[in-house]
C-alpha positions as CSV (number, residue, x, y, z in Angstrom):
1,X,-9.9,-12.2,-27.7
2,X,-12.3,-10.9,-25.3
3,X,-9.6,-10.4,-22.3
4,X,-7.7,-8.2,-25.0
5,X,-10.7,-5.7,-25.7
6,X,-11.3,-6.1,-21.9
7,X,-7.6,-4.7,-21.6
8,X,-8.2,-1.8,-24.2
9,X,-11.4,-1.1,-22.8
10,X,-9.5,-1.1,-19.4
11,X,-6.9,1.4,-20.4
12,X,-9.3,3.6,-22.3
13,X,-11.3,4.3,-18.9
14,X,-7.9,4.6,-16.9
15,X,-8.0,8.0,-14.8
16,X,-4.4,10.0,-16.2
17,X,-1.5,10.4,-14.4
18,X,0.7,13.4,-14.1
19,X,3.0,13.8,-17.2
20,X,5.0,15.7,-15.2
21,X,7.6,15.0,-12.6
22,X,8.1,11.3,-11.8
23,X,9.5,9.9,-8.6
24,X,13.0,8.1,-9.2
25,X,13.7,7.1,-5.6
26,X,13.6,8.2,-1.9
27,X,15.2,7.6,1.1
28,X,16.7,8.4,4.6
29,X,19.8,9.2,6.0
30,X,20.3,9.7,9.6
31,X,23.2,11.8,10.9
32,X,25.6,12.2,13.9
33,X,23.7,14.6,16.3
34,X,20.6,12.3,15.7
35,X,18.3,14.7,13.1
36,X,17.8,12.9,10.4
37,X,16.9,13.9,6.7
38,X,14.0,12.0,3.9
39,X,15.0,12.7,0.5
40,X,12.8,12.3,-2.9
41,X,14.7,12.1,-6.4
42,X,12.6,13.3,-9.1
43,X,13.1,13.6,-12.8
44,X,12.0,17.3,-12.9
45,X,10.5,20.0,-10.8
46,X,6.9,18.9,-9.5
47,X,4.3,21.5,-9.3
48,X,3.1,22.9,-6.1
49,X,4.7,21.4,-3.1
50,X,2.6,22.1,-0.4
51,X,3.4,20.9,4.0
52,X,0.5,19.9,6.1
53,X,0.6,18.8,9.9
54,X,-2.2,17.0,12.0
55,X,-0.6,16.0,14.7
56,X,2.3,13.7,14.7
57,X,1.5,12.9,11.4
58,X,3.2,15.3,8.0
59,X,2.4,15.2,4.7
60,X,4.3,16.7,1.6
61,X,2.2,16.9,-1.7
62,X,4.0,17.3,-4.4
63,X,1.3,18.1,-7.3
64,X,1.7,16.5,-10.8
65,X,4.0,14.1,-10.1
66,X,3.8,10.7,-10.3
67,X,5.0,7.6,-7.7
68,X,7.0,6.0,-10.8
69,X,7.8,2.3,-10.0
70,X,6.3,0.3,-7.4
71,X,8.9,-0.2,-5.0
72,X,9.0,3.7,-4.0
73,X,5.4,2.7,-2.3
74,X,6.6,0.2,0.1
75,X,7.1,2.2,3.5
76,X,10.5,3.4,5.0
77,X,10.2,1.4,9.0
78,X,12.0,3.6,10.4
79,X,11.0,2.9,14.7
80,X,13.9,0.7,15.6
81,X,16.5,3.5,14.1
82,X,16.0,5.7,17.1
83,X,14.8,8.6,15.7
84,X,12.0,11.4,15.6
85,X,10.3,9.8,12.1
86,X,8.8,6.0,12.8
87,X,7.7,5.7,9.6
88,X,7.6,7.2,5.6
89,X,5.5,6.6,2.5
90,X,4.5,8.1,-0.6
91,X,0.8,7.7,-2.1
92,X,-0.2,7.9,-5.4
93,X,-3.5,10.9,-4.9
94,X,-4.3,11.5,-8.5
95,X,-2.0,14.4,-10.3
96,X,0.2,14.2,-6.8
97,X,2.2,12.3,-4.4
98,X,1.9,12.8,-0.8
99,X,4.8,11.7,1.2
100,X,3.0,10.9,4.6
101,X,5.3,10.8,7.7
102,X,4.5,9.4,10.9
103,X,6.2,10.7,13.7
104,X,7.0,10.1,17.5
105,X,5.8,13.6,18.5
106,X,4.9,17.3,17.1
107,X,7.9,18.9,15.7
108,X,8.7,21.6,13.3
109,X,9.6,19.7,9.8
110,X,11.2,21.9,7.2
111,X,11.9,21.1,4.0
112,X,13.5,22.7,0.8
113,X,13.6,22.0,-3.1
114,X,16.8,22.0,-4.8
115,X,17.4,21.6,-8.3
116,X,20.7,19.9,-9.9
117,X,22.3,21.3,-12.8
118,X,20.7,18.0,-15.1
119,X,16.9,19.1,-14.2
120,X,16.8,16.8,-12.0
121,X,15.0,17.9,-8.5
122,X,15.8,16.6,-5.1
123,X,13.6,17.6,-2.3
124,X,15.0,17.1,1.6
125,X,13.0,17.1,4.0
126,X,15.3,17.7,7.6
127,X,13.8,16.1,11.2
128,X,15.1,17.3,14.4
129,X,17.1,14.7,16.9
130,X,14.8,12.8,19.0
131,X,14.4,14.9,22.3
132,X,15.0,12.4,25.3
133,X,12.0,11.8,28.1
């Protein structure tokens, strides 16, 4: 009886998530010439999607969206694929999601927001080819 009220009391003091876009999957797709391309499903359109750089390091926030299910937390290893992005994840940060990509070096990382015909939102997020040493 106790670990129930513990549970209540639990969910009661939970911060709230975003009720609105939710993450349904991502991934990466590497093409021909070597650029390569993240892509984020969501249910609807987020709020603000904002880009900051620091470094080799990007981040996308997408604000009030939500991560969804667990498994779009694990990281994208992406080093032994030969190409610019070693490495993707999205973090739950309150109201938002920040996709935080690790790269090999500074490049220019552009990405667009395009909505299907069902609601749905898919947001791409294009990576130049590796440029050899």
């Amino acid at each position: 009886m106790a670990f129930v009220g513990a549970a209540i009391c639990a969910a009661v003091s939970a911060p709230a998530r975003a009720a609105g876009a939710r993450v349904s999957f991502f991934g990466f797709t590497q093409f021909g010439d070597g650029s390569c391309r993240l892509f984020v499903h969501l249910t609807q359109s987020p709020g603000n999607v904002s880009k900051s750089a620091n470094g080799s390091e990007v981040t996308l926030r997408l604000e009030d969206t939500d991560v969804g299910v667990r498994n779009n937390k694990n990281p994208l290893a992406l080093e032994h694929f030969g190409v610019i992005l070693l490495r993707a994840q999205l973090f739950q940060r309150e109201n938002a999601v920040e996709l935080v990509m690790k790269l090999r070096s500074e490049v220019e990382v552009t990405h667009s927001v395009q909505r299907r015909g069902d609601g749905e939102v898919m947001i791409l997020i294009d990576l130049p080819a590796l440029t050899p040493r």
